[in-house]
N, C-alpha and C positions, 0 to 999 in steps of 0.2 A: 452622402458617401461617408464612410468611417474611416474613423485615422489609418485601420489595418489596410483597407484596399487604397489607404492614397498611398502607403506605405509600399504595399505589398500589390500592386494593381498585375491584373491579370493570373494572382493566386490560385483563384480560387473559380470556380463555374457554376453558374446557374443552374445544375443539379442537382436534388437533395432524395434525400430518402424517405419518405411519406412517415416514417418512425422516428426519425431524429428531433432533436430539439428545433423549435425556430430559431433562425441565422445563421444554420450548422451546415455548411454545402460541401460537394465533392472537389476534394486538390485536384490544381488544374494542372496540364503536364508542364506548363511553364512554373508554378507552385512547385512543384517536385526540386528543383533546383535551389529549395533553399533548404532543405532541407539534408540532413547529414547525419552519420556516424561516425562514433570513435574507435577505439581500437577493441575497448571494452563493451561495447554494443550499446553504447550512450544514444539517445538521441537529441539532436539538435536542430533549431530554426533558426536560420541566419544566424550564425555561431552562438547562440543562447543555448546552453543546456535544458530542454525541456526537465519540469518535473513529472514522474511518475508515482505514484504513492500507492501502495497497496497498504487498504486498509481492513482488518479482518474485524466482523462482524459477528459477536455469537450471541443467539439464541439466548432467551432469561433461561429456558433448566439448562443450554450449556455454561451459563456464565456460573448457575447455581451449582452444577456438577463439579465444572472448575474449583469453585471456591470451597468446598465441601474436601475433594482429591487435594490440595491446597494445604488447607487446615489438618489434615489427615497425615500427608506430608510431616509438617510441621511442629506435632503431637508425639509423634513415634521417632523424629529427630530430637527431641525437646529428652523425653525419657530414654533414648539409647543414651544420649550423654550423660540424665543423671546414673544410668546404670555404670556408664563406663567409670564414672569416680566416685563408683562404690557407694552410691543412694538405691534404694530400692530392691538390693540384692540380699537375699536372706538364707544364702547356702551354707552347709556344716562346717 
């Protein structure tokens, strides 16, 4: 038995989803009661603030595109400001 269920006994059910990780089962309705929200749509177990993390994954040509748009960016920021004091401007 695991600390969770000596913890948290009767959590969880001996139903799982044939796609899920192994030890990953269905909250039990007694499970449900420990869990909560907050005002802001927090979630928590047993007053612990779950973490959520969303984390964004790109693509090597999006990462190249990125970095490219980026540079490009940062190019035409770089020369608007020598233009702006008066480098590069060669009017009458």
């Amino acid at each position: 038995m695991s600390d969770f269920d000596k913890d948290y006994p009767f959590a969880r059910t001996e139903k799982r989803k044939p796609y899920w990780p192994a030890g990953v089962y269905s909250i039990s309705l007694e499970g449900l009661d420990w869990l909560g929200l907050d005002g802001d749509g927090e979630l928590y177990w047993d007053g612990r603030r779950l973490k959520v993390a969303k984390r964004i994954e790109l693509t090597w040509w999006q990462t190249a595109i990125a970095l490219v748009t980026a540079l490009a960016a940062l190019s035409l920021a770089f020369f608007d400001a020598l233009r702006f004091f008066g480098y590069g401007h060669h009017g009458s």
